[in-house]
SERO-4910 file (N, C-alpha, C, O; in steps of 0.05 Angstrom, whole numbers):
BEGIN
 pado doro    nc1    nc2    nc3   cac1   cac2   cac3    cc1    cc2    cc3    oc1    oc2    oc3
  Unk    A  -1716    993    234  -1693   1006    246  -1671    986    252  -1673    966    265
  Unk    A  -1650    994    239  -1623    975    243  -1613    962    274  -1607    980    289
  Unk    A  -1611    953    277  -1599    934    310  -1577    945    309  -1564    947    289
  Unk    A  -1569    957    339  -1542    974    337  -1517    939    341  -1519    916    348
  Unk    A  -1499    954    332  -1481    930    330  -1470    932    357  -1473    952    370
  Unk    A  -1455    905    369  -1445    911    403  -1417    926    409  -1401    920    392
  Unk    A  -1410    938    424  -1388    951    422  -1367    938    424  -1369    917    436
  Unk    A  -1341    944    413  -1321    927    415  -1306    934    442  -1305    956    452
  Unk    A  -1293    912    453  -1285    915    477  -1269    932    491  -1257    913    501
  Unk    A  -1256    953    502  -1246    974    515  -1226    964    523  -1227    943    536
  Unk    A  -1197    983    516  -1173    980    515  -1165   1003    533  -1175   1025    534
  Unk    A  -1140    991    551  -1134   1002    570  -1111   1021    557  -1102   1019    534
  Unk    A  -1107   1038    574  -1078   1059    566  -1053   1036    566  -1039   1034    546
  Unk    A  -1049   1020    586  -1021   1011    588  -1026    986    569  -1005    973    568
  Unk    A  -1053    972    549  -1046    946    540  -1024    943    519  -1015    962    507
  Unk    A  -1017    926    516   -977    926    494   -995    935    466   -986    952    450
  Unk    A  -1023    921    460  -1031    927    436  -1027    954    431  -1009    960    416
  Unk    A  -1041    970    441  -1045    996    431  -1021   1010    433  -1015   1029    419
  Unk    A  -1004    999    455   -973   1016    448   -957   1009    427   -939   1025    420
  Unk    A   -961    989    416   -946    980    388   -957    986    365   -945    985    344
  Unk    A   -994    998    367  -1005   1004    345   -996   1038    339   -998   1049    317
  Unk    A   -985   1052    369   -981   1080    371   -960   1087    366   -957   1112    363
  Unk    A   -930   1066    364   -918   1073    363   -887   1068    376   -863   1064    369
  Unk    A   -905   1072    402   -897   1077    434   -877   1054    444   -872   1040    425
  Unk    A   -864   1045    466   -844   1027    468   -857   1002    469   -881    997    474
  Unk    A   -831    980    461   -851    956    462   -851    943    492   -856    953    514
  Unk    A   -846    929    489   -851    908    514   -820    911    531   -801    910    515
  Unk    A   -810    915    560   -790    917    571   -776    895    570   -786    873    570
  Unk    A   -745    900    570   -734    881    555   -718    871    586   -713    884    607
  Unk    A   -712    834    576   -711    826    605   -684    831    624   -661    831    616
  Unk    A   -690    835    644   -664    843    667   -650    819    673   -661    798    677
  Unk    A   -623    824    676   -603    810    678   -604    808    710   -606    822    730
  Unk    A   -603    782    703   -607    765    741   -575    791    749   -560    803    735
  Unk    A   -580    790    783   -562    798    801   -533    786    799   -513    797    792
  Unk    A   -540    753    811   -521    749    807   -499    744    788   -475    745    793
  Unk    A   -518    735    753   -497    753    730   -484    768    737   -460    763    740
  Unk    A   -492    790    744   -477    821    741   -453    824    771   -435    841    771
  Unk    A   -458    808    789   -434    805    816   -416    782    799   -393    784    807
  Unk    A   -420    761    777   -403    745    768   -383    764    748   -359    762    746
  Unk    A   -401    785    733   -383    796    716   -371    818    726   -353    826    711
  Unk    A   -374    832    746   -358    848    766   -336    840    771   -315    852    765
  Unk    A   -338    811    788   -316    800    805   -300    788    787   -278    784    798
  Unk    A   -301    778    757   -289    763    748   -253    772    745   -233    757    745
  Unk    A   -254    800    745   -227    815    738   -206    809    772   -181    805    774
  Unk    A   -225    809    794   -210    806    815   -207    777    827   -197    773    849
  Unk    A   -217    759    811   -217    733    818   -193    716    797   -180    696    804
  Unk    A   -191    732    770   -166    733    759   -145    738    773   -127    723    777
  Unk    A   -148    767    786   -122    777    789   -114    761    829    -94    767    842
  Unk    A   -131    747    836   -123    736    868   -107    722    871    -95    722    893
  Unk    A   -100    704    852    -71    685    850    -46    701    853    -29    693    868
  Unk    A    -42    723    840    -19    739    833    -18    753    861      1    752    876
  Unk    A    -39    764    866    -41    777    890    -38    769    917    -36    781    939
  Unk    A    -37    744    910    -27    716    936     -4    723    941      4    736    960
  Unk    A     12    713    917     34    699    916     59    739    913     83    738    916
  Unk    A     47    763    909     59    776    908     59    774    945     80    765    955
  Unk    A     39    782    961     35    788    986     58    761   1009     70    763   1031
  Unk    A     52    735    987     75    710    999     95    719   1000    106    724   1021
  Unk    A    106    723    970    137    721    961    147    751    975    166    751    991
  Unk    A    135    772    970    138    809    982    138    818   1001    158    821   1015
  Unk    A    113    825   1007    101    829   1033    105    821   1052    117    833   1070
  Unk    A     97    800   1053     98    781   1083    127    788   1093    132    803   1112
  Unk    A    149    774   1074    180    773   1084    195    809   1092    213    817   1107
  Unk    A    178    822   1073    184    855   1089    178    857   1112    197    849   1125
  Unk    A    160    864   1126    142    866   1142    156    835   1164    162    850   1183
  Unk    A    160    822   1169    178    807   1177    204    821   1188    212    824   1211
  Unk    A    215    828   1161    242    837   1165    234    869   1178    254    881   1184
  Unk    A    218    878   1180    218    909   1196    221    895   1223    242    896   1236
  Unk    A    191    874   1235    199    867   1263    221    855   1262    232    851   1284
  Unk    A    232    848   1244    260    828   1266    283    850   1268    305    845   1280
  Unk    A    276    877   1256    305    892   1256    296    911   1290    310    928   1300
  Unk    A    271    902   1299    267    917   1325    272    894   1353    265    890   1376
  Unk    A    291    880   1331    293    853   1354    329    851   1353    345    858   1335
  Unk    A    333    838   1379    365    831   1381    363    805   1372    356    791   1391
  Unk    A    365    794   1356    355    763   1331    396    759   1336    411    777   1328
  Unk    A    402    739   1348    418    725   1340    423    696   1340    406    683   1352
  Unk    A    439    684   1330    448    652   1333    427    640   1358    414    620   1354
  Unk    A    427    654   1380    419    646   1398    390    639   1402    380    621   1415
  Unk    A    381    660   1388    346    650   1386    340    649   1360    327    666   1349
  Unk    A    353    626   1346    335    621   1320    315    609   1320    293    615   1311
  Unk    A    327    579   1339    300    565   1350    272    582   1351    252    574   1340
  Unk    A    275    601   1363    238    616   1376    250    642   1376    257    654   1396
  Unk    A    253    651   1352    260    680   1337    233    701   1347    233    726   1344
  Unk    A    211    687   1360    191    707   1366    205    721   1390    210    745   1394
  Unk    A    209    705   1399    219    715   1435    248    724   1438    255    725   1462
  Unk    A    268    732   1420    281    746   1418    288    777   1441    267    786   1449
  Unk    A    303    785   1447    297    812   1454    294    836   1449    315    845   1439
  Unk    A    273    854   1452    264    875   1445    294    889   1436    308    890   1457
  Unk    A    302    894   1424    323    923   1423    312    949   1414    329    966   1412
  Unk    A    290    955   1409    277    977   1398    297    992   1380    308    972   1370
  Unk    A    309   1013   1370    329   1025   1359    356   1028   1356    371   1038   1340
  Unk    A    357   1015   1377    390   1001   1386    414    994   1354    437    999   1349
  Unk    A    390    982   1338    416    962   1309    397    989   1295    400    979   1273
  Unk    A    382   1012   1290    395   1023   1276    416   1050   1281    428   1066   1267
  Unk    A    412   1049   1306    434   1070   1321    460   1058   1314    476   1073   1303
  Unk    A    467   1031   1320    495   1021   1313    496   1018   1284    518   1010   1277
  Unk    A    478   1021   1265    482   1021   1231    487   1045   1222    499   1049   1201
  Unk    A    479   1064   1237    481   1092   1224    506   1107   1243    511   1131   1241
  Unk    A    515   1094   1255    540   1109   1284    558   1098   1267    563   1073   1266
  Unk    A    571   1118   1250    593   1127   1231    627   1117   1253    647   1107   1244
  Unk    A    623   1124   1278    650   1127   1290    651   1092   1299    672   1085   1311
  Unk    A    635   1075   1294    641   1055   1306    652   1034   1285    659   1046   1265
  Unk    A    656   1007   1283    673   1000   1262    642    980   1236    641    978   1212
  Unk    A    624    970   1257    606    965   1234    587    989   1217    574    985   1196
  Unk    A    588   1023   1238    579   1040   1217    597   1052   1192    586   1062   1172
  Unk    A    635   1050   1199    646   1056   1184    641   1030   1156    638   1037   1133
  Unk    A    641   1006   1163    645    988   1145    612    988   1123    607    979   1100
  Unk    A    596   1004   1146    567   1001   1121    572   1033   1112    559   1036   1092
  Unk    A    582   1053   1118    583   1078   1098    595   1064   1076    582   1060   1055
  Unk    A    622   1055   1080    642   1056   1060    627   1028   1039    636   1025   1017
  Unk    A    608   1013   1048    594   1002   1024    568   1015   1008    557   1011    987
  Unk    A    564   1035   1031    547   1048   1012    566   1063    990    561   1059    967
  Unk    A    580   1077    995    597   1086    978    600   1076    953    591   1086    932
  Unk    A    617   1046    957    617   1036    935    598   1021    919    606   1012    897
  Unk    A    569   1017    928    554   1015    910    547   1042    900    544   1044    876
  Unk    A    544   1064    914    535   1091    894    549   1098    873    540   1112    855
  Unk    A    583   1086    875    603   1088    855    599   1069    829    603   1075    806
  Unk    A    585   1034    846    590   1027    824    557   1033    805    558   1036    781
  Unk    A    533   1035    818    517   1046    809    509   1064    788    489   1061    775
  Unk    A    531   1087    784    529   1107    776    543   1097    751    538   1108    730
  Unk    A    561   1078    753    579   1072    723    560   1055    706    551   1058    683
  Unk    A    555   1032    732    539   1010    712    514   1021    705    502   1008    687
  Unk    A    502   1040    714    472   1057    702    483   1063    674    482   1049    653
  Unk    A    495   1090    680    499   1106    654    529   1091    626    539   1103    607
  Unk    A    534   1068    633    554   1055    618    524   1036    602    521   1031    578
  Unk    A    509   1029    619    484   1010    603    468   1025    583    464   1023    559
  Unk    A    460   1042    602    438   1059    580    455   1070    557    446   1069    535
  Unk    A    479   1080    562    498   1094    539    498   1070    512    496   1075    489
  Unk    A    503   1043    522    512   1026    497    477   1022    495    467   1027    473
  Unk    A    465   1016    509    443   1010    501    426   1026    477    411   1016    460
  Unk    A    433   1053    482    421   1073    474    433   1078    442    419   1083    422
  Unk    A    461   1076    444    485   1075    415    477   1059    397    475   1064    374
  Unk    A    470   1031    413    458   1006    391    436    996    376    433    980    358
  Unk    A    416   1017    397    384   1019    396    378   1033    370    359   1029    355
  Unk    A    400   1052    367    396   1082    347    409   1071    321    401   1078    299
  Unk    A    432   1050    325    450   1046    307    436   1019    288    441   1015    264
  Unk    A    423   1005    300    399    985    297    370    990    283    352    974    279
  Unk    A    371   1019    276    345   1035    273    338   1020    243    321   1004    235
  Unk    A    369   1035    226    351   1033    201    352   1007    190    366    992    204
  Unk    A    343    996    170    351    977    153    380    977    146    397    995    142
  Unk    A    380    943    146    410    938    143    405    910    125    382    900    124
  Unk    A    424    900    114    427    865    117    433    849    137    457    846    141
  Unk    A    416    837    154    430    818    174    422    840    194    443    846    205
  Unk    A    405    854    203    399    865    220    375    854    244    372    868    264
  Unk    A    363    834    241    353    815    254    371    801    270    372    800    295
  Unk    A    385    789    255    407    775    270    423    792    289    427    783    312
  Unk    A    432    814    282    457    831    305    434    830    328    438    819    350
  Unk    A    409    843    321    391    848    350    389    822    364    389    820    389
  Unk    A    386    803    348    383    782    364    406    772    380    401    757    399
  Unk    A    436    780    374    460    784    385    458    788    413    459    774    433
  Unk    A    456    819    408    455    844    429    437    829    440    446    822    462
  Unk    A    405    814    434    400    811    465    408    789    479    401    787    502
  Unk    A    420    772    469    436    746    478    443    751    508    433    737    526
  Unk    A    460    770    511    470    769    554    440    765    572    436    749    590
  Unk    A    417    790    557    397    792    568    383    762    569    380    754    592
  Unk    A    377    748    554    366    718    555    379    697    570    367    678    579
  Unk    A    408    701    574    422    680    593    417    679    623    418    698    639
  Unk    A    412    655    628    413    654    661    429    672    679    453    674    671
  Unk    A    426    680    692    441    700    708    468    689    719    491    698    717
  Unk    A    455    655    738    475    647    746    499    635    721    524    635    724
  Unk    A    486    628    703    512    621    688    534    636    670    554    627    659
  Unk    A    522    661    669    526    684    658    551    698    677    572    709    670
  Unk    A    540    692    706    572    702    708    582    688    725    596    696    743
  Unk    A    574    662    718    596    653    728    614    639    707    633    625    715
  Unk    A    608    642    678    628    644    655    645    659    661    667    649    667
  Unk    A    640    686    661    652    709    667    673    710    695    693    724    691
  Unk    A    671    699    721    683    692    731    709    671    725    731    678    733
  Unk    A    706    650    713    725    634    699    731    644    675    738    626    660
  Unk    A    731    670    661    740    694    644    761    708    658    781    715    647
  Unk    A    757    711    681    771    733    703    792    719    712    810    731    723
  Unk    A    794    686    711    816    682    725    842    683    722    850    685    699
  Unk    A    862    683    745    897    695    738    904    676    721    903    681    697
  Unk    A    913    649    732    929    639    707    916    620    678    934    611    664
  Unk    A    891    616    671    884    604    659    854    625    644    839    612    629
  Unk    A    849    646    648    822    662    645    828    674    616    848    684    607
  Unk    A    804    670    606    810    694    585    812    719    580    810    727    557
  Unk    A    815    735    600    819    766    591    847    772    603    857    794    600
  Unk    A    860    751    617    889    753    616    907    740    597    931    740    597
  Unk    A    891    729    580    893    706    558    901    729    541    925    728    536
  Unk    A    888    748    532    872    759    514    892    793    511    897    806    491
  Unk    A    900    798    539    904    829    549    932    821    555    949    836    547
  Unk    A    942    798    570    966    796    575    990    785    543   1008    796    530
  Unk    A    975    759    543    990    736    531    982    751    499   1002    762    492
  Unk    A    971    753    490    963    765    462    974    786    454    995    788    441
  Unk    A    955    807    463    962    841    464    991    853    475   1006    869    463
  Unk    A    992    839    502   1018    848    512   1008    877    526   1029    889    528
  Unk    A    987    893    536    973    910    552    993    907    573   1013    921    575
  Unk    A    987    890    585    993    892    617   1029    868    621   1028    845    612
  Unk    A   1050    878    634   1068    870    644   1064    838    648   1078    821    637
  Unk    A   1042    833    667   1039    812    679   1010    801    686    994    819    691
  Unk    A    998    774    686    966    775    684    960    792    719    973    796    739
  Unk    A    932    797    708    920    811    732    905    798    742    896    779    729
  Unk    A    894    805    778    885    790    789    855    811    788    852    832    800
  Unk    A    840    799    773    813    808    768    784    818    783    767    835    779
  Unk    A    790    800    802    775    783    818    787    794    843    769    787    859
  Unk    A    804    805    857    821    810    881    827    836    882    826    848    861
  Unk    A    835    851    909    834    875    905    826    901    896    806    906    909
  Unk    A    831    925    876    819    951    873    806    934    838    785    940    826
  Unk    A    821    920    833    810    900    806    778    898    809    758    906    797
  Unk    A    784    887    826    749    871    834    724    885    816    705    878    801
  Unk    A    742    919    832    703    933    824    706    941    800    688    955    789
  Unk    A    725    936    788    726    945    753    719    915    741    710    916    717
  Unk    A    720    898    748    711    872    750    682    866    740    670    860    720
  Unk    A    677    873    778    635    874    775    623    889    753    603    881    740
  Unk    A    641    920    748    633    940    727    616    928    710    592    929    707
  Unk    A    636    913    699    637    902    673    616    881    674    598    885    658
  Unk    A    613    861    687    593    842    682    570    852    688    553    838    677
  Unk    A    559    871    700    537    889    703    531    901    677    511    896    663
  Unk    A    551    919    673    543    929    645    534    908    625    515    913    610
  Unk    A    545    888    624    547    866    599    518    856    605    504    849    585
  Unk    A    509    854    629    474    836    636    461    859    634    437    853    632
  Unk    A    462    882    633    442    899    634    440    922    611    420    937    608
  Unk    A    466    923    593    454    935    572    440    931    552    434    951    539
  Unk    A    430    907    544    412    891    524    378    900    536    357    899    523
  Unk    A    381    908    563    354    918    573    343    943    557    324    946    542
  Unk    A    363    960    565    364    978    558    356    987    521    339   1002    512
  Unk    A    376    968    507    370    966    482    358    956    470    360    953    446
  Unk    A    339    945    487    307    929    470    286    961    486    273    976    471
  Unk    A    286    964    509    269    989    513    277   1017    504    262   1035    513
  Unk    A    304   1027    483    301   1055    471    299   1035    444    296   1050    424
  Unk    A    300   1013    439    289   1008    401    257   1002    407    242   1015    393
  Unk    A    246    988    422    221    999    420    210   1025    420    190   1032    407
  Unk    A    225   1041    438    223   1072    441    222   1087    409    207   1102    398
  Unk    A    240   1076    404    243   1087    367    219   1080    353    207   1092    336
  Unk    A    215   1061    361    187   1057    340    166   1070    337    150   1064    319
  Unk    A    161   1092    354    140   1109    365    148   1139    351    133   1155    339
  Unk    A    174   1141    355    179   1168    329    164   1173    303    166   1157    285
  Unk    A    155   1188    303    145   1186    268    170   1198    246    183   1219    250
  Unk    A    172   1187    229    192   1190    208    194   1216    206    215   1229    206
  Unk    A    158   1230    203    161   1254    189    176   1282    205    177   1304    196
  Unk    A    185   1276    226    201   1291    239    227   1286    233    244   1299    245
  Unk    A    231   1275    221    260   1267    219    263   1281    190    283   1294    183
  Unk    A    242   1278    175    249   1288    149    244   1315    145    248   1325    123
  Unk    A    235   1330    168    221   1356    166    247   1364    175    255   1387    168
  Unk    A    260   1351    187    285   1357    204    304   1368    187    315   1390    188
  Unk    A    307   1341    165    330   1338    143    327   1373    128    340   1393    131
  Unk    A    306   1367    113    289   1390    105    303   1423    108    309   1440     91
  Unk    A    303   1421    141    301   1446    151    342   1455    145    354   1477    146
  Unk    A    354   1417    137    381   1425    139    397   1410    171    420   1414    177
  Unk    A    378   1396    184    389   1382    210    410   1357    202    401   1335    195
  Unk    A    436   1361    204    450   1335    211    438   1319    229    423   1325    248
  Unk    A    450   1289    221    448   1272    245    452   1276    273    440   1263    290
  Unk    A    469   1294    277    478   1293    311    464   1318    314    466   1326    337
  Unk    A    450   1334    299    425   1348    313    400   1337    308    381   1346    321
  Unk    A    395   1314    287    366   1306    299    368   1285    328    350   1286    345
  Unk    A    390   1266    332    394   1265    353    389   1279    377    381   1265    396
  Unk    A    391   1298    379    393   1319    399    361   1335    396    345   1333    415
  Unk    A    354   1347    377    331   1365    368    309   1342    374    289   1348    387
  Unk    A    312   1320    365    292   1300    354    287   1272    364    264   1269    371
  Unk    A    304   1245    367    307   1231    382    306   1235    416    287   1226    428
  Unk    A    324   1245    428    323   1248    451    307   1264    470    307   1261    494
  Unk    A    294   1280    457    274   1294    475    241   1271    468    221   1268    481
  Unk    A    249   1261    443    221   1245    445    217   1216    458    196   1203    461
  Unk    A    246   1208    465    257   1191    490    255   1197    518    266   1185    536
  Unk    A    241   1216    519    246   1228    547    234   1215    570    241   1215    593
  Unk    A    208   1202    553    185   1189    579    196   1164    588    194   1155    611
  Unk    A    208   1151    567    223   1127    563    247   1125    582    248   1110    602
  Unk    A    269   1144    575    290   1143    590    272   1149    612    261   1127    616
  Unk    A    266   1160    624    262   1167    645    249   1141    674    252   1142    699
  Unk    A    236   1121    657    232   1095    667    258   1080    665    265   1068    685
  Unk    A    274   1079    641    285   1067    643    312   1074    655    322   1051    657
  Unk    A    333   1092    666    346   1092    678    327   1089    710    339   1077    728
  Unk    A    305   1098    715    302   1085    740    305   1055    755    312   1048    777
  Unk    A    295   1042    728    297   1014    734    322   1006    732    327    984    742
  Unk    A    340   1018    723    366   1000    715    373   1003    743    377    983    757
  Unk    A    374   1034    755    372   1039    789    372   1021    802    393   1011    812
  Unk    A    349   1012    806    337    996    824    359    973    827    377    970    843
  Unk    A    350    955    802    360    930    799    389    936    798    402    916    804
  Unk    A    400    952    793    438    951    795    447    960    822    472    961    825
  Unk    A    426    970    854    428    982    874    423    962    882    440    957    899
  Unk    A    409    945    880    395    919    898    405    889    884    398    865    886
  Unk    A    424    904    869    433    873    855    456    849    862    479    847    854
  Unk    A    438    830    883    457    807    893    467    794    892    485    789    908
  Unk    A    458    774    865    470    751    858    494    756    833    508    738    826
  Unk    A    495    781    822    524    781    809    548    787    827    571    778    821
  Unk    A    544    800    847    572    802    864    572    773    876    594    764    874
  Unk    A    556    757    887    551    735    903    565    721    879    590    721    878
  Unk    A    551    708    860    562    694    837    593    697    839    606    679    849
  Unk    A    603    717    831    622    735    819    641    728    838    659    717    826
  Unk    A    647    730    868    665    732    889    660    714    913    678    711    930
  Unk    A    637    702    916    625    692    937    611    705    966    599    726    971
  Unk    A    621    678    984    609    693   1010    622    726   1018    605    744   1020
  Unk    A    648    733   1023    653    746   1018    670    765    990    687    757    974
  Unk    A    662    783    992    673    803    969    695    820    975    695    834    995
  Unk    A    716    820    957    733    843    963    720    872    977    696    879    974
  Unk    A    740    887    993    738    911    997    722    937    977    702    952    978
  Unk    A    743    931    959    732    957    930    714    942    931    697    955    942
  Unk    A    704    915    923    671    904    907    649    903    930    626    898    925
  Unk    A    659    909    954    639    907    980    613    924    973    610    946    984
  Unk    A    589    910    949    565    923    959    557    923    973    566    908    991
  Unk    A    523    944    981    510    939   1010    500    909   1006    503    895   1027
  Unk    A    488    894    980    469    876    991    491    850    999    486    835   1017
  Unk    A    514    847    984    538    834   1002    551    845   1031    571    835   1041
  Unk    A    540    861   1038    549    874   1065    527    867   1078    532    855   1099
  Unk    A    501    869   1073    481    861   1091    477    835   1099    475    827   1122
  Unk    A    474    819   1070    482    789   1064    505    780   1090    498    760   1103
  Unk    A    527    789   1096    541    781   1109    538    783   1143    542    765   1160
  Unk    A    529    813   1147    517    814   1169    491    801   1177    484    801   1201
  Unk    A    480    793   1164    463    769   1175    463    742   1170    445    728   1179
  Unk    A    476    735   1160    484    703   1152    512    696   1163    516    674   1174
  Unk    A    530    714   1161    560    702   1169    565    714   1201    578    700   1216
  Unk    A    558    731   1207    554    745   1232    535    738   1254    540    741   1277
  Unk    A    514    729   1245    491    713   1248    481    737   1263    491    737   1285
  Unk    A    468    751   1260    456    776   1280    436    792   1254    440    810   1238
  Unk    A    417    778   1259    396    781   1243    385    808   1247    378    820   1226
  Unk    A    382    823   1273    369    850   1276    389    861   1263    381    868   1241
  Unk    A    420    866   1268    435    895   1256    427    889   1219    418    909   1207
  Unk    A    429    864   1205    421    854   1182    397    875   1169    400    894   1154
  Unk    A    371    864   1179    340    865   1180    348    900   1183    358    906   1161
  Unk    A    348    927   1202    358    937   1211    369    955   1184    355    975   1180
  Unk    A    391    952   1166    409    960   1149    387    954   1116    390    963   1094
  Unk    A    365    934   1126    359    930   1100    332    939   1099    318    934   1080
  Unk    A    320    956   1127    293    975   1123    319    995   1114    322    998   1090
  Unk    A    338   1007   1130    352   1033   1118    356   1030   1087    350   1050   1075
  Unk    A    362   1013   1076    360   1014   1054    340   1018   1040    344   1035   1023
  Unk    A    314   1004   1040    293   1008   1029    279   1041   1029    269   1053   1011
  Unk    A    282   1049   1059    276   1074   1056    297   1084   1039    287   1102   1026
  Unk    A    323   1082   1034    331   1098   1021    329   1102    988    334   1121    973
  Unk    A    318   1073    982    313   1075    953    291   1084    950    291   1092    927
  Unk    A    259   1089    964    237   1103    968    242   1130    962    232   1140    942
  Unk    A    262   1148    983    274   1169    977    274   1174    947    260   1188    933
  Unk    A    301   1153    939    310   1166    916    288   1166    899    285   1184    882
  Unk    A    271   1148    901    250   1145    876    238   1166    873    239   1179    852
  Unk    A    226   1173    893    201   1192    890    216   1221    883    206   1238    868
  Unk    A    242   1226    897    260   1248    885    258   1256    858    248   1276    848
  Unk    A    271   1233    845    274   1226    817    248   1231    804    248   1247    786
  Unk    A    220   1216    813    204   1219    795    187   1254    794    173   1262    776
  Unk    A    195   1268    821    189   1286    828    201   1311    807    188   1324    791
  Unk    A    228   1311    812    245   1326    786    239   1318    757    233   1337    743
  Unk    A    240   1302    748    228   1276    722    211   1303    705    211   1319    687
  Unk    A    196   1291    731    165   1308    726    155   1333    715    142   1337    695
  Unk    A    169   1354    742    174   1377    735    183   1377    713    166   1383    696
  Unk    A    208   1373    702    229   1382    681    213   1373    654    212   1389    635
  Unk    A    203   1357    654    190   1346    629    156   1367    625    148   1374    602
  Unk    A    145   1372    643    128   1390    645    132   1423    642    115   1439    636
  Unk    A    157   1426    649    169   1459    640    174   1462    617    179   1485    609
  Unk    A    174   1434    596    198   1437    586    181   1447    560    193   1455    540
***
């Protein structure tokens, strides 16, 4: 009788052999340490903490500053220890917004004239911006070069930019009396540019000149996003140019414009260093913006709360307009 042979040894349910002979998963694959996975988390906000410094340094901090100091009577007198100032609680903005007295008449009538000049230098930018963007579209010869023209104001230093333009403006030696008087023969006698109701047809102009090249690098990128085949479906249907304009370009500009006249907003409402450049410490009457009106009330007046004071009113007021703006924007583009 045969000798039974010995059994072979007994295999468990979970050994890796028999799950790899069945099929079944192999072996668990290894886990990524902890702190890997907190290094690759944090890495995006450890990038972004420098920026976030220096926004909260340069921004923040100096706002938030300027709210307490506009609840303070801040003058000449306590610069030394500006903490200890005296409380005025509402006092500088009761006297900024009190119309009958002579510093609320003098800050309406600059609000005024920045909403005046605002409204020109907006829609005078985006208009050429917009003319050159479209006119720039197709192929040309030498069409590299013109764009690179047009954006020429935009690339120049600010400060030297107008303050060319300032020594452009002057009476007896400037070139646009050079140019308008002595040349052309326009005007009787040179004008004083720079002085008087002049002034703000003045600023107009060098505003427009720094800020429409913005404008016309963001509606020619805007163009790039059109697809042709609308244009030719357009032709097609029998559309002139000044109705695909209208049918076709400009409604597909809409998201576009819509940022971008905000921004031109901003920066042409809050814009200091071209009137500063342009006229100095003080500014003519007609050119009296707010941020040269505020500028003055706290530096030449030295009374830092009515200042501080005029320049939260301001900020809330451009808050206002924004969210107005993006509120209507919105809607209209969503009805539409």
């Amino acid at each position: 009788m045969a000798e039974a042979s010995p059994s072979a040894p007994a295999r468990h349910a979970g050994d890796p052999g028999e799950a790899g002979e069945a099929g079944g998963p192999g072996p668990p694959r290894p886990t990524r340490p902890r702190g890997a996975r907190v290094r690759r988390i944090g890495l995006p906000y450890l990038l972004l903490a420098p920026a976030l410094a220096f926004e909260l340094l340069i921004h923040l901090v100096p706002m938030i500053a300027g709210v307490f100091i506009s609840f303070k009577a801040l003058t000449q007198l306590y610069l030394a220890n500006w903490q200890h100032a005296p409380w005025a609680g509402l006092s500088n903005y009761q006297i900024a917004v009190n119309f009958h007295t002579a510093v609320g008449q003098t800050l309406l009538h600059s609000f005024v004239v920045t909403c005046a000049f605002t409204v020109l230098a907006v829609s005078m930018s985006w208009l050429f911006g917009t003319a050159a963007a479209i006119l720039a579209q197709d192929r040309f010869r030498g069409r590299g070069v013109l764009r690179a023209l047009f954006l020429t104001p935009y690339a120049l230093p600010v400060y030297a930019s107008v303050i060319t333009w300032s020594f452009m403006f002057q009476y007896n030696n400037g070139l646009v009396n050079h140019l308008v008087h002595d040349e052309l023969g326009i005007t009787s006698k040179p004008t004083f540019w720079l002085l008087g109701d002049n002034s703000f047809y003045a600023l107009v102009i060098v505003s427009v000149w720094r800020n429409w090249p913005f404008a016309f690098l963001v509606v020619m990128a805007g163009l790039q996003t059109i697809p042709r085949e609308l244009y030719e479906a357009s032709a097609i249907d029998g559309a002139g140019v000044w109705q695909q304009m209208r049918r076709v370009t400009m409604p597909s500009l809409g998201a576009i414009n819509q940022v971008l006249v905000l921004v031109l907003f901003l920066w042409t409402f809050n814009d200091f260093t071209t009137p500063y450049v342009l006229f100095g410490n003080a500014a003519p009457q007609a050119a009296d913006v707010i941020s040269i009106h505020i500028y003055q009330a706290s530096f030449l007046t030295w009374n830092f709360g009515e200042g501080s004071a005029m320049s939260v009113l301001l900020l809330l007021f451009l808050l206002l307009v924004t969210g107005v703006y993006l509120l209507v924007t919105s809607r209209r583009r969503s009805s539409a």
